[in-house]
Every structure is written in C-alpha cells, then in structure tokens.
VEXSEZA-366609 format. One record per residue (C-alpha): z, x, y; chain; residue in one letter. Coordinates in pm, 1 decimal, m for minus. Last residue first. Layout:
N
<<Z X Y> A a>
...
% end
This chain:
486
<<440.6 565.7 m13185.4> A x>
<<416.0 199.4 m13168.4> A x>
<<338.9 125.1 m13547.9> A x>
<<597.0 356.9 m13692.0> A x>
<<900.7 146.0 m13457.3> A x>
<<1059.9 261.7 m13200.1> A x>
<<1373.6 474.1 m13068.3> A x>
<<1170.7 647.3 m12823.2> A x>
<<1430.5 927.3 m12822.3> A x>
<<1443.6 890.8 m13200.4> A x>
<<1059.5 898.0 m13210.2> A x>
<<1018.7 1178.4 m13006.0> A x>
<<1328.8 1388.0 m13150.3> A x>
<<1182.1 1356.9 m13495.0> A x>
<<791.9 1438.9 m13430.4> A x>
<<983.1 1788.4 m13296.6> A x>
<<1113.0 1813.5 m13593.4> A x>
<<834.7 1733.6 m13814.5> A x>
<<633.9 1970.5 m13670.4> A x>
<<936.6 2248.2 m13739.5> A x>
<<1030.5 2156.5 m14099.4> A x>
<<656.2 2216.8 m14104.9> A x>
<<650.3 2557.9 m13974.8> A x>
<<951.4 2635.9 m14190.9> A x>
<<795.2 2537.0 m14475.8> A x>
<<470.3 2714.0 m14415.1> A x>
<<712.7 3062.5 m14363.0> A x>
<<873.1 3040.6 m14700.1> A x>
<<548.9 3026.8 m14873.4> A x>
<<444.7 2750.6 m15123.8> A x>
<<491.1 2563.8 m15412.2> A x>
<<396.9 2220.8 m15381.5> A x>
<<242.3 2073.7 m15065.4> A x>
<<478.4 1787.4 m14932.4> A x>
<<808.4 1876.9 m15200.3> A x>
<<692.5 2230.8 m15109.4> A x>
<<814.6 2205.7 m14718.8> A x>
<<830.0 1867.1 m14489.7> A x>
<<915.0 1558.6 m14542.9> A x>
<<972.6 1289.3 m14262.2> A x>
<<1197.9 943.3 m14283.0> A x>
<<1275.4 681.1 m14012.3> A x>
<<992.1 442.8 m14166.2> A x>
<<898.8 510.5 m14528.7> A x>
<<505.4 631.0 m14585.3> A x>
<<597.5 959.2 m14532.8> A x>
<<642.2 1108.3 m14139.5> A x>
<<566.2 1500.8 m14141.6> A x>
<<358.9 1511.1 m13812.0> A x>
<<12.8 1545.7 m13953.8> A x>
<<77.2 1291.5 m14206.5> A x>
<<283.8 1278.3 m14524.9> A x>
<<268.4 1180.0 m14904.7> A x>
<<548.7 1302.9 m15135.2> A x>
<<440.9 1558.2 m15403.6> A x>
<<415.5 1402.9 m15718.2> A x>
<<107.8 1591.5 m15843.1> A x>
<<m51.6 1263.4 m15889.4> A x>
<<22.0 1194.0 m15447.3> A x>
<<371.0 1022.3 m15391.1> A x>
<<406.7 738.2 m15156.6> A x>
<<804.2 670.4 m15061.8> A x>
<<836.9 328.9 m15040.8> A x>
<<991.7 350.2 m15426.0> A x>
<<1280.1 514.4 m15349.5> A x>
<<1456.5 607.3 m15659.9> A x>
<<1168.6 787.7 m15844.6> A x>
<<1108.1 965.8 m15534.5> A x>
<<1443.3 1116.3 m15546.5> A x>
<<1486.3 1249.1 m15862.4> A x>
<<1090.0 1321.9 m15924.0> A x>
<<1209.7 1728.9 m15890.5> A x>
<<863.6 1869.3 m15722.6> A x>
<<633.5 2049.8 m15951.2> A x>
<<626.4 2427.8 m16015.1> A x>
<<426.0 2725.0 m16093.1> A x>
<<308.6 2933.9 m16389.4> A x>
<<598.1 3172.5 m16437.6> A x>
<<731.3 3106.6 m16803.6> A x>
<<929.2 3396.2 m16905.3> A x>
<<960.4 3536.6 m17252.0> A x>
<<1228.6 3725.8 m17454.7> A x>
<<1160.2 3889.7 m17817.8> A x>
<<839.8 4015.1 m17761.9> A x>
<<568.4 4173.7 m18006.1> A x>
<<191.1 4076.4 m17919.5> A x>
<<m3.8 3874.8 m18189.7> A x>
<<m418.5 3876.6 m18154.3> A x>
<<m691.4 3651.5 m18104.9> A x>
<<m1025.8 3806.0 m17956.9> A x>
<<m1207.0 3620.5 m18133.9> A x>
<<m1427.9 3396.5 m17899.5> A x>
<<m1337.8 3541.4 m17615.9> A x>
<<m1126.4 3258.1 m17357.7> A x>
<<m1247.8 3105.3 m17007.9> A x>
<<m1093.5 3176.0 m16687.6> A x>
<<m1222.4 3001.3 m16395.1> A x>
<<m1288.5 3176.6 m16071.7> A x>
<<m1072.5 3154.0 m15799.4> A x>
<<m1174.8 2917.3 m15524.4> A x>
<<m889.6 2700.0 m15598.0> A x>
<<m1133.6 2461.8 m15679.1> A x>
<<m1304.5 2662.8 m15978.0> A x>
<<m1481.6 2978.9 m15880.4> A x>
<<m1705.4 3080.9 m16186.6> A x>
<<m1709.0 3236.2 m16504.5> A x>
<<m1426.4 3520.3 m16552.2> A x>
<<m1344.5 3625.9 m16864.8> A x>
<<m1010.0 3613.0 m17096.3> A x>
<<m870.1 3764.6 m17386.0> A x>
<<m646.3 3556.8 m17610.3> A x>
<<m256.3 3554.3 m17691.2> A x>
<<m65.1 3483.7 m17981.5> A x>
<<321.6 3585.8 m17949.0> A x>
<<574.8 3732.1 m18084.4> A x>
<<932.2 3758.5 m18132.4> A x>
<<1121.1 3423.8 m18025.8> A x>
<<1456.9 3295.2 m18153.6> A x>
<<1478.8 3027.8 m18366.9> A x>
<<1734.1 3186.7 m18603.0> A x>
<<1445.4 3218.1 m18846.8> A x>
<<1220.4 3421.1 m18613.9> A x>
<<990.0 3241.2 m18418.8> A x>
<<638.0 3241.8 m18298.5> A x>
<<497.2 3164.7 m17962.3> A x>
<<151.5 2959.0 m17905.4> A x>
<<m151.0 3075.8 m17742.2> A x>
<<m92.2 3329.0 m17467.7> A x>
<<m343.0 3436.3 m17175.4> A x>
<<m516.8 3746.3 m17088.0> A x>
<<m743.9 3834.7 m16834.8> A x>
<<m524.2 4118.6 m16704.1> A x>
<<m205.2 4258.1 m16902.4> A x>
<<m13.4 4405.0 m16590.4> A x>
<<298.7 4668.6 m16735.1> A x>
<<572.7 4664.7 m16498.9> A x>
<<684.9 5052.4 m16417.8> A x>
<<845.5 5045.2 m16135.1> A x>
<<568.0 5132.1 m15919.1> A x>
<<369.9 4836.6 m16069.0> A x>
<<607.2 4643.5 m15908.2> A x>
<<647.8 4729.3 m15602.6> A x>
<<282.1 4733.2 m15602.4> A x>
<<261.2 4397.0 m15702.8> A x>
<<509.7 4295.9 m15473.8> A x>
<<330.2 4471.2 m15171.0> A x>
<<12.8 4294.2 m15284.1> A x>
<<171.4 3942.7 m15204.3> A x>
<<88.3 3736.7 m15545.9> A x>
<<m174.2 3538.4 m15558.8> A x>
<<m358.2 3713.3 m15829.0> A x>
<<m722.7 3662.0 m15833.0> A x>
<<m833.0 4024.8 m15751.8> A x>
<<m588.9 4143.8 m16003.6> A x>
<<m821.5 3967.5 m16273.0> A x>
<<m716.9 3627.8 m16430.2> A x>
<<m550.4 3512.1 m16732.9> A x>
<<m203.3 3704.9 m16622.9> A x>
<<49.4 3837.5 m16897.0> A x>
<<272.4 4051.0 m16642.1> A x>
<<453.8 4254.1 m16920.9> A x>
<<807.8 4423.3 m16926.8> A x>
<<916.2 4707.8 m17155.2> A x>
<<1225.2 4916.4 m17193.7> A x>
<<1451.2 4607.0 m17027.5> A x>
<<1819.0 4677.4 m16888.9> A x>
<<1838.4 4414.3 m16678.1> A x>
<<1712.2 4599.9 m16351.2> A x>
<<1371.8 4569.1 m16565.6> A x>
<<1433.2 4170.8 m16626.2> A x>
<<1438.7 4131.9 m16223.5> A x>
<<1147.2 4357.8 m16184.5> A x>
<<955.1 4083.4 m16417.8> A x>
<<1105.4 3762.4 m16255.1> A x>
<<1014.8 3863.5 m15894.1> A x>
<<692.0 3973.8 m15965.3> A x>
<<646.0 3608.5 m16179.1> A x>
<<783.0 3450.6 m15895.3> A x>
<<535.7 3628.4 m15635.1> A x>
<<195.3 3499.1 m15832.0> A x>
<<80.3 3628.2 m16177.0> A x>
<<158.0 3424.4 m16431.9> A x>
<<343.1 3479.2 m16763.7> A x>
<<629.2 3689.9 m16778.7> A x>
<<687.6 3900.9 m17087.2> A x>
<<956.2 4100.5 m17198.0> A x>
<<1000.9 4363.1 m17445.9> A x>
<<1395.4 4434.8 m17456.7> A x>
<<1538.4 4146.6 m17391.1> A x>
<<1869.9 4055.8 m17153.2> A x>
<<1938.1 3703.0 m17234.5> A x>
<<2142.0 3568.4 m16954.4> A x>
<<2507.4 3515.2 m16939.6> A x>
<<2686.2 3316.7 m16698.4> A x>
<<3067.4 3309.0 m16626.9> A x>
<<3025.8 3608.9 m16349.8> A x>
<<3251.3 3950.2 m16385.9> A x>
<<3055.9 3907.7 m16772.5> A x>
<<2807.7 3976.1 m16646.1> A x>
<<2681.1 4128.0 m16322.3> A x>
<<2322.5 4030.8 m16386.4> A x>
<<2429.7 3686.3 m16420.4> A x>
<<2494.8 3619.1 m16085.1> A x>
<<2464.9 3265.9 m16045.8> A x>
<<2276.6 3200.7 m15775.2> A x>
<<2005.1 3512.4 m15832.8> A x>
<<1974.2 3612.6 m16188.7> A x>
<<2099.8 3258.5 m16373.5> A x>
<<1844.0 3080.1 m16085.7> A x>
<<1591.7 3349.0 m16134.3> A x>
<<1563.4 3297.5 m16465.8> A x>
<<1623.4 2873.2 m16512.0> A x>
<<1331.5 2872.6 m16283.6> A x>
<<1075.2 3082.7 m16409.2> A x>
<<1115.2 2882.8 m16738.1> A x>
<<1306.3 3035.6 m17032.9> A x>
<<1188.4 3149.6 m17359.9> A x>
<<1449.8 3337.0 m17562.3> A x>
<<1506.2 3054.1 m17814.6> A x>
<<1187.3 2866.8 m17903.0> A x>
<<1082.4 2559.5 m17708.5> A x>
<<755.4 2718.8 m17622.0> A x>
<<650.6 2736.4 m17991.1> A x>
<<324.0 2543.1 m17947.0> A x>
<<161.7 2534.5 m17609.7> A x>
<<232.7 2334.8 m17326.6> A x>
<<204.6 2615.1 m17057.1> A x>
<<544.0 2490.6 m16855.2> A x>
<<571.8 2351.8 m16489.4> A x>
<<912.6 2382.5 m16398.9> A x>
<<1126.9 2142.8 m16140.7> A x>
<<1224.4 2247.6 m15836.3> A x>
<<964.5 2178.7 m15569.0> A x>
<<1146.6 2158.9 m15214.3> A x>
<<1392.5 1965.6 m15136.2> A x>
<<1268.9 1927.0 m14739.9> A x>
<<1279.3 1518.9 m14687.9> A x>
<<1416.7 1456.7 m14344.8> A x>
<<1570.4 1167.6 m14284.7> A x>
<<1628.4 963.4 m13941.8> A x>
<<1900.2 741.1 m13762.6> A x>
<<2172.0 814.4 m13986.5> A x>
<<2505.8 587.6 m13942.8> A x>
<<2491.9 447.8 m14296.9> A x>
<<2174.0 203.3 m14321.3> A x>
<<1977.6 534.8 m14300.0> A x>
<<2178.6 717.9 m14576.0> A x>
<<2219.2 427.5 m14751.1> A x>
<<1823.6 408.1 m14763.8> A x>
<<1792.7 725.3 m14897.1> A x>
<<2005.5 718.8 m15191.4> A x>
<<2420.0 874.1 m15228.6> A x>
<<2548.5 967.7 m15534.7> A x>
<<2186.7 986.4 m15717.2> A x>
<<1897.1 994.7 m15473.3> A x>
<<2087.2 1266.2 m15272.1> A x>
<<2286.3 1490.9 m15460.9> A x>
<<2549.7 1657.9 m15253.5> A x>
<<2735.8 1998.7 m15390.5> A x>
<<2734.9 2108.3 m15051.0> A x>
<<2726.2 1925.4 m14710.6> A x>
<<2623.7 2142.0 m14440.5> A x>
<<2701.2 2003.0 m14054.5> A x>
<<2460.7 2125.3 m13806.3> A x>
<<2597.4 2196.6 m13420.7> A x>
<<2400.7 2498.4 m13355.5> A x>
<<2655.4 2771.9 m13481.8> A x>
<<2604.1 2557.2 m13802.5> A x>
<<2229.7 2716.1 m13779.0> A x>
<<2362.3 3021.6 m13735.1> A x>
<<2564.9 3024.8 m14054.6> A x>
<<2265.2 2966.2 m14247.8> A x>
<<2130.2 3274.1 m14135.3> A x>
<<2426.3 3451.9 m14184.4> A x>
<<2470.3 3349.0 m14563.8> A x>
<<2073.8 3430.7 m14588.2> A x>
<<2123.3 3789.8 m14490.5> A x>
<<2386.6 3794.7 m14760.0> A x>
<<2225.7 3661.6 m14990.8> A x>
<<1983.0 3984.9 m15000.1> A x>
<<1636.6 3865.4 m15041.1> A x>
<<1384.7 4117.4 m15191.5> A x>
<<1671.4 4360.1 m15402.5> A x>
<<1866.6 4036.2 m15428.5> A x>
<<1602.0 3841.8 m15598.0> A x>
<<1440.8 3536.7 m15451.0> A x>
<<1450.3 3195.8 m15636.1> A x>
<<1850.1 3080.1 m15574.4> A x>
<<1956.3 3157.1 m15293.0> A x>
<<1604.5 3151.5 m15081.3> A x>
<<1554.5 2841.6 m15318.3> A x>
<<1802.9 2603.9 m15162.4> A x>
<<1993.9 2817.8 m14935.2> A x>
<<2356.8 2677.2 m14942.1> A x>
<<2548.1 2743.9 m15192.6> A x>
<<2725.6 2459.6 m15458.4> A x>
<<2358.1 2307.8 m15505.5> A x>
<<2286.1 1944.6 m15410.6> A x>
<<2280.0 2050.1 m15028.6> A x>
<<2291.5 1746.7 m14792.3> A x>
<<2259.4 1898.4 m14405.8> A x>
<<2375.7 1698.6 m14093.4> A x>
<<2227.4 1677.7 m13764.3> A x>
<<2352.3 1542.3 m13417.0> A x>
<<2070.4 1572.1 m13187.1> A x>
<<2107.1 1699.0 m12889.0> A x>
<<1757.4 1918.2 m12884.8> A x>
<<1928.2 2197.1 m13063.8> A x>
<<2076.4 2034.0 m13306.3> A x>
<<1694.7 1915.3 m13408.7> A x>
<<1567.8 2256.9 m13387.3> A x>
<<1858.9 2419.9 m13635.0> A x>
<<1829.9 2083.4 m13887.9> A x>
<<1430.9 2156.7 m13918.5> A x>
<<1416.0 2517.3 m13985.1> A x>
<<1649.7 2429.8 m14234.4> A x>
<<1547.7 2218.8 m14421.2> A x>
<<1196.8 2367.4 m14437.2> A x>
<<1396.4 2692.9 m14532.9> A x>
<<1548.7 2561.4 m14771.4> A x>
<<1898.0 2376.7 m14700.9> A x>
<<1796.4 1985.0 m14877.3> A x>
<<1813.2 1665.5 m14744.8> A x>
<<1843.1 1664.3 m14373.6> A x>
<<2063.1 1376.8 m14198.6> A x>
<<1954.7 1310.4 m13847.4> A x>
<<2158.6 1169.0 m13583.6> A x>
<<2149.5 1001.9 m13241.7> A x>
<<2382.8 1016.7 m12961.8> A x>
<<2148.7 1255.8 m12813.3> A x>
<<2385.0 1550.4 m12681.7> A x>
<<2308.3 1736.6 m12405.9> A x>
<<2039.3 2056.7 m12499.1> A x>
<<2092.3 2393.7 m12639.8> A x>
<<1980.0 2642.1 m12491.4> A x>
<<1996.1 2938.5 m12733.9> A x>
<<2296.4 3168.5 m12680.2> A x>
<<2253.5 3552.6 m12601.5> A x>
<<2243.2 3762.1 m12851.7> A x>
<<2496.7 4038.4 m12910.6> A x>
<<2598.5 3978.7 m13276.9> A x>
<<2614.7 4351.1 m13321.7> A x>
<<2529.3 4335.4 m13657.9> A x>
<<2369.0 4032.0 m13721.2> A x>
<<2124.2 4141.7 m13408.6> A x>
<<2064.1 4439.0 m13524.5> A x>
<<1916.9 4290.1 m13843.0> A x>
<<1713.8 4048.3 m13693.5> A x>
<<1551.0 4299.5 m13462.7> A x>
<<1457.3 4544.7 m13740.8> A x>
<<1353.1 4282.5 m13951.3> A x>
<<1105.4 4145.5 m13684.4> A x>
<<990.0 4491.5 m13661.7> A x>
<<891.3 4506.2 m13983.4> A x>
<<720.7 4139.0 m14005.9> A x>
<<525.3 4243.9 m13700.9> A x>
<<372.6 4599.2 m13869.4> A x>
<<121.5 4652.0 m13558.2> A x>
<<m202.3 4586.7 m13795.5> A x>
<<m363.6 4951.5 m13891.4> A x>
<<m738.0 4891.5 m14058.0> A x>
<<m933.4 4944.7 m13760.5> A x>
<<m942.2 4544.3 m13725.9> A x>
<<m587.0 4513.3 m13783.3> A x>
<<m570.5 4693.8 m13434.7> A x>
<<m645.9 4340.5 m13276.4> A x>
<<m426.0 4172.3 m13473.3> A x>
<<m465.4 3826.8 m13625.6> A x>
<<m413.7 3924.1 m13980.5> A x>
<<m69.9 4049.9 m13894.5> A x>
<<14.9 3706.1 m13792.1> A x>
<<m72.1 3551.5 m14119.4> A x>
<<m207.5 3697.1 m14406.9> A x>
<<m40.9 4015.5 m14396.1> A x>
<<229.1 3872.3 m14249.8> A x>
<<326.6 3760.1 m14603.3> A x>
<<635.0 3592.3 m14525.8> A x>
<<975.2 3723.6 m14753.1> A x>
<<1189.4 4031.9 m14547.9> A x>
<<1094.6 3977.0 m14170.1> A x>
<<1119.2 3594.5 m14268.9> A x>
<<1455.7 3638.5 m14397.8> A x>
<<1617.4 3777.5 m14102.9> A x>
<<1406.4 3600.7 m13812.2> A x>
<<1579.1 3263.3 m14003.0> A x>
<<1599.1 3051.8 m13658.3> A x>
<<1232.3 3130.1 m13571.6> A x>
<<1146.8 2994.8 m13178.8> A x>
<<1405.3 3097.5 m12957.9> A x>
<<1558.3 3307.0 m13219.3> A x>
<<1276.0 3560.2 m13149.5> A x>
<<1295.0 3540.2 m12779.0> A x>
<<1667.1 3585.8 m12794.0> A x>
<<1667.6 3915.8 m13049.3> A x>
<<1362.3 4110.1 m12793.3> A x>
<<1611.8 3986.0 m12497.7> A x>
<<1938.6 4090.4 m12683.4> A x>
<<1739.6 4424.7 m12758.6> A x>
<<1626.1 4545.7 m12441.1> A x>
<<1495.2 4942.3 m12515.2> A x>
<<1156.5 4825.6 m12358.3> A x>
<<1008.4 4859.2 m12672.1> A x>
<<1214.8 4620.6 m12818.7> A x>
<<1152.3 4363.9 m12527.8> A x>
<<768.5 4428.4 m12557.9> A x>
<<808.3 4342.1 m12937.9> A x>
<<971.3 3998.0 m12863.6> A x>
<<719.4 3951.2 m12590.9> A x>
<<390.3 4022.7 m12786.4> A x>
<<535.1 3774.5 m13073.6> A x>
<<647.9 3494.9 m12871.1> A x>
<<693.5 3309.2 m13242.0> A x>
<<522.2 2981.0 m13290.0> A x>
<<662.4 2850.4 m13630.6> A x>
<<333.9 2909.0 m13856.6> A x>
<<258.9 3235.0 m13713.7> A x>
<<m125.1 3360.1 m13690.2> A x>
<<m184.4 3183.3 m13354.5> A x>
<<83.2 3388.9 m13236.0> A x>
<<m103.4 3693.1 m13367.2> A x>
<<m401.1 3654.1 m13177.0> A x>
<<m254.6 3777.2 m12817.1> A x>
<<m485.1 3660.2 m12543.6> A x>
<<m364.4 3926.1 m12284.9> A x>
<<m299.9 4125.2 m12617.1> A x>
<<m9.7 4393.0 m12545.8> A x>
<<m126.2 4677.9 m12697.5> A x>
<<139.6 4741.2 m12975.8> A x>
<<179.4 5087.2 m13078.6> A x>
<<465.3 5129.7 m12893.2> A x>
<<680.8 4880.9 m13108.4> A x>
<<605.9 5122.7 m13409.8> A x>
<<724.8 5420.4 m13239.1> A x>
<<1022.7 5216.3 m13154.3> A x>
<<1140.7 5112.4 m13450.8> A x>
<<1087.8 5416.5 m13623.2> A x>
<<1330.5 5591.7 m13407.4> A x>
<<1571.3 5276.3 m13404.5> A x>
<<1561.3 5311.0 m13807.1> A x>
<<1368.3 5087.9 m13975.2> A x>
<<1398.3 4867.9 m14287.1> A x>
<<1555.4 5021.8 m14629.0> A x>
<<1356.6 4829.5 m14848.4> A x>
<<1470.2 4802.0 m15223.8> A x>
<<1726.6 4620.5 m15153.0> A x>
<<2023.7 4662.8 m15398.4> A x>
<<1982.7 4489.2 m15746.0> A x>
<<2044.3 4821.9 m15931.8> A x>
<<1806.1 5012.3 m16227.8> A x>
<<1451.8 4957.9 m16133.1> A x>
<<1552.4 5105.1 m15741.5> A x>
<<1631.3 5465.5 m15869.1> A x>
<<1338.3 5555.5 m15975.5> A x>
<<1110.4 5342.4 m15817.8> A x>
<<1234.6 5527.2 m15496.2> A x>
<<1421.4 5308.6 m15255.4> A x>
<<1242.5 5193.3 m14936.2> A x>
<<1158.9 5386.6 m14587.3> A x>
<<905.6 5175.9 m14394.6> A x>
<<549.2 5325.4 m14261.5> A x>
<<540.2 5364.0 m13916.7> A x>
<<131.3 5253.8 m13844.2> A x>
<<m88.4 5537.6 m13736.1> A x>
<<m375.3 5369.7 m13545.6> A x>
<<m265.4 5462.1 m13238.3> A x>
<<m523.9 5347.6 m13017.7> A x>
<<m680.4 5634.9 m12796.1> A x>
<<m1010.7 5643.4 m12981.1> A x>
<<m1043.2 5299.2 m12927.7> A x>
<<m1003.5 5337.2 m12555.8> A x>
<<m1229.4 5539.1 m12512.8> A x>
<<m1463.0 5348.3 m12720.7> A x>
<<m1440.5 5102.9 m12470.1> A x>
<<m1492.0 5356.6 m12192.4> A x>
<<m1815.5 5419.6 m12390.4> A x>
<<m1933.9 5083.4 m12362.2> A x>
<<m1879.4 5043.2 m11982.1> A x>
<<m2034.7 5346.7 m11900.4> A x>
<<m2315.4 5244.1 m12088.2> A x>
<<m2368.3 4853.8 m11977.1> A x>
<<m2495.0 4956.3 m11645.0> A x>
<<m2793.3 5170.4 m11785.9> A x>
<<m2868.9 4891.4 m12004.2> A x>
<<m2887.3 4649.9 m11744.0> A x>
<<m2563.2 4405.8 m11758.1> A x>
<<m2638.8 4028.3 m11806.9> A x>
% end
C-alpha cells in the first residue's frame, strides 16, 4: 500500500490528467424545429469531417475499454474510432462492418446512451465520446464512397439457413451466417424489405434509404431476400426444414397491436400505433395522393403512451398538417421510456406532454367518427414490476378533452400467425416464443431471436441476438447433431 506521502504525487497527476480531458463533446448539427415539423427530411444532419474528427480525438483510448461491453453486437469500438482519427477511413468503415452489418441505422436508432456510451470513462464527468455519432459518420461515408474493403467471408458450408423475417434480428443473423459459408435465405411477408425499420421508424429518424443499402449489403454477402413471403401460411416451418433448409431462424418481430380496451376505441379516427406508422412510413401516405393510401390527417391529435413509437407517431401527425398534438401519458416524464433525445425532439416541435393522465372511453360523433375523449388524472404509488411506479386514478378528476383523431401507442404483442401453426414451438402467456441462452426454441433446427423472443424492444438487442443465435447456428450445422448432443 502506498504511504501517504507516496500516494500524493500520484493523485494529483491523476487529476492532471482529468483536467486535461476534453470534456467538450461536438454537438450534432440538426434541422431547426421550425423548419423540421413541416417535411419528413432527417432531422439530424450528422457530422461534418471537421466535427468528426474533433470528436474522434476526444477519445482516450481505454486499455480496458468499457464501451464494448456496453454494445449488444460486439463492436471494436476504440479501434473503429482510432482509425477515424487516424484519417483511415476504409479501416475505421471495415472494423465496424466486421462486427455490425447495419452501422447506418444503428448510428441513427440505438440508445447509446444506455449502452456503450454508458460505459465511458469520460461519461463519468458528464461528456461520453458521442459513439453512436461517429458511427453515423463512418457509415455514411462509407455508402458514399463505397470504399470498404470486403469482409472475409468464409468457403462455402453446403448447408443452409432460411431466416423468417428482414428486421434487424433477421438480419443481423442472415449477414453472419453468409458469412461463415452458409447459404442463407431471407422470407419477407411485406413487399420491402426492412421489417419494422421500413415500416415503424419515420423518415426524418430512419431514412429508407439508409436501410435500402443496408439491406443491400447483406445480399452483397451471399443472402437471398424473398419478398411478399408469408411463412406459417403459404409456406409452414416444417416444410421449410423438410424442403432443403437445414435451420430456421425465427426474427418476425412483434407486429400485432396491443389496444387500451376501453369503450369507444372502435370509433372512426382511432388507429393503432401500428396501422400509423405503417400508412406514414411503408406506404407513403404523407405524400398523398402521389401514393394510393390516404391517412386521416386531424387537427387535435392524441397519442397515447409515452415510449419511442408514440414520439414517433406524434411528430409524424405534426409534419401532417396537425395544429395540436398530445402525448397522453399516465406516468411522470421520469417514467417514460422513451429515448430523451426523442422527447426533446419532440417537445421542440411543439408536442404537447399531458403527464399522469390516462383516457377512459372515446366518444363519437354521429358519422362514427371520434371527437372527444374522457380521461382521468393520475398519481404515482409505488414501483410495480417494471420498476416504475404504478399509476393509480383521482377520484374525480374526470373530464372530456376535444380530439377528432387518436393514436393508440401502448405497445405490442407478437403476430400468433406462426406459432399458432406450429405447435412445438413453446410460447410464454405473452406469446412470445420460448428460447434459451443461444436462441434455440423448443423445435429442433429452429432459433428466434428479436421482439417475437422479448416483445418490443430496441433495434440494437435484436441484432445482438440475431447474432448469438447465429453463431449457435453455424455450430450446430457444422456439428450436424441432434439438440440433446450439443
């Protein structure tokens, strides 16, 4: 143990060092609220080499770096940035791909501020290196310039997978199992590839564009895309596996709405979350009528719930043409799920957060088209086990709020399409499908991965398990044996 007088020199060159760590992080240029509420463009702008760079410098090289840890697919995060730094670009871009094959949407969608950004050592003085940025900035030069060098990929398996579903869980896992030899085909049920990157993030968060090249990457690997294919009704899972497939993954996500259950939500003008985004986002409605489908753009919206969907659905329905728009949430803003840089996007826009409050029924006009609604006040008691705490109503505090368009935003549940039709697939009483550690379900030869294993989730936990169960994948079909002996 150091003597005291020992130990000072050595504590005040620490704080040296502190003092010298540059804790001002490169803020990113985005669209002002002004001009952003009223176009579907991105609202931010990414880096600029300049800004690039002086972020990149920042970084102090970790010799035990805890961001990695932080990232659910593994990225070489120290090295990528080093590369960019050192002015080598197809390096930083090639270390990147080498472990994330969608660097493009996952600068733009993860919350590194819970994940890798968490980790960092300069995160403790309140200035994380900005990861998720930088990753952007990489991803995006790369599509442009289209300089990186190839992946390894290795010789060819004579085995094949067939993946169910082009999320990012689907994904993830096609592009690692083509590149391990494996020959890999992708069953979309959707006319576009993307699952819910296409169709349940806006264009000003998610261009589709980005997510185009992304996919197209992955078919630069060797994986086939199937579109318009509806596994567990033209084709079921074991045909696919009695058919020339030697594995399944599972990674169709968690479609299917969850609704409040309260009178009058069948009324005109009320739409789930998911029905929304998908007319916004997939099928363009928002440049109507130059695309067949028409949405209902109201005037005084509200979206109920409070986690990235609802953000999304809310600034969606202001770019519409809306003069009001209201987050009804039944918790506080400490609760809300949602990734604080939405809700600030947000709230810069002008979306108007009703905390602790939460709606009743819906009333009609006599067309059958909503106007109003009964809501309640809420208080907090205590954490229920989500760890929030639980909401519980005001005696009397009843009253009727004016709307004439609503938007369900309380979650989803996976689409029972599939399991229903293969009944050795386990389900838990949410109806997510049962897995282990390594993604394998209770049906030999087949993984899941992604919300259809955990409900809704992040982009970036998907991909991470599309990832386990990959590599679980090329063991066993390598092996080629049974559950029981591997």
């Amino acid at each position: 143990m150091l003597s005291s007088k020992r130990s000072q020199p050595l504590r005040r060159g620490v704080e040296e060092m502190a003092e010298k760590l540059n804790l001002n992080r490169v803020e990113m240029p985005k669209q002002s609220p002004e001009k952003r509420k009223s176009n579907f463009e991105e609202v931010a702008l990414g880096y600029a080499p300049e800004q690039a760079a002086l972020e990149a410098n920042r970084c102090i090289q970790c010799k035990k770096p805890k961001c990695v840890e932080g990232c659910p697919v593994g990225v070489n995060i120290p090295e990528f940035i080093l590369a960019l730094r050192d002015g080598d670009m197809p390096g930083a871009a090639l270390s990147l791909k080498g472990k994330n094959s969608l660097p493009g949407i996952c600068g733009r969608v993860c919350p590194q501020e819970v994940q890798c950004e968490s980790r960092c050592v300069l995160g403790k003085k309140g200035a994380p290196i900005a990861i998720g940025r930088l990753e952007r900035f990489v991803a995006d030069w790369e599509r442009v310039t289209k300089k990186c060098p190839p992946c390894e990929l290795l010789p060819p398996s004579g085995k094949s997978a067939a993946v169910v579903g082009s999320g990012p869980s689907g994904l993830t896992c096609a592009a690692d199992l083509a590149r391990m030899g494996h020959k890999v085909t992708i069953f979309e049920a959707l006319h576009e590839g993307g699952g819910v990157l296409v169709y349940g993030i806006p264009e000003f968060r998610l261009p589709k564009g980005i997510v185009r090249s992304e996919i197209e990457y992955v078919k630069s690997l060797g994986a086939e895309l199937e579109l318009d294919s509806v596994v567990g009704k033209q084709v079921q899972i074991d045909e696919l596996l009695k058919g020339g497939y030697d594995a399944v993954f599972l990674g169709i996500g968690a479609g299917a709405p969850r609704f409040l259950n309260v009178p009058g939500e069948n009324l005109s003008g009320i739409y789930s979350a998911n029905e929304y985004l998908t007319r916004v986002n997939l099928m363009k409605a928002y440049k109507f009528p130059d695309y067949d489908t028409p949405i209902k753009k109201g005037k005084r919206v509200a979206v109920v719930g409070g986690g990235n969907v609802a953000m999304d659905a809310a600034r969606s329905a202001l770019r519409l043409g809306a003069d009001e728009v209201h987050i009804i949430y039944r918790r506080s803003r400490e609760e809300m799920p949602a990734r604080l840089e939405e809700v600030e996007n947000a709230m810069e826009e002008g979306v108007i957060f009703d905390f602790l409050t939460n709606p009743t029924r819906f009333l009609g006009d006599h067309r059958g088209m909503v106007n109003a609604m009964e809501v309640v006040e809420m208080e907090l008691g205590e954490p229920d086990a989500s760890g929030r705490r639980s909401p519980r109503v005001k005696k009397g505090s009843e009253h009727i709020v004016n709307v004439d368009t609503v938007v369900i935003a309380v979650g989803t549940v996976p689409n029972p399409l599939i399991t229903s039709s293969t009944p050795e697939l386990k389900t838990t009483k949410w109806g997510t499908l049962v897995v282990d550690e390594r993604g394998r379900t209770t049906m030999e030869g087949v993984w899941a991965g992604g919300d259809i294993t955990t409900g809704g989730a992040t982009v970036i936990s998907a991909m991470g398990a599309g990832k386990i169960a990959a590599a679980d994948m090329d063991h066993w079909l390598r092996k080629n044996g049974k559950w029981s002996e591997s």
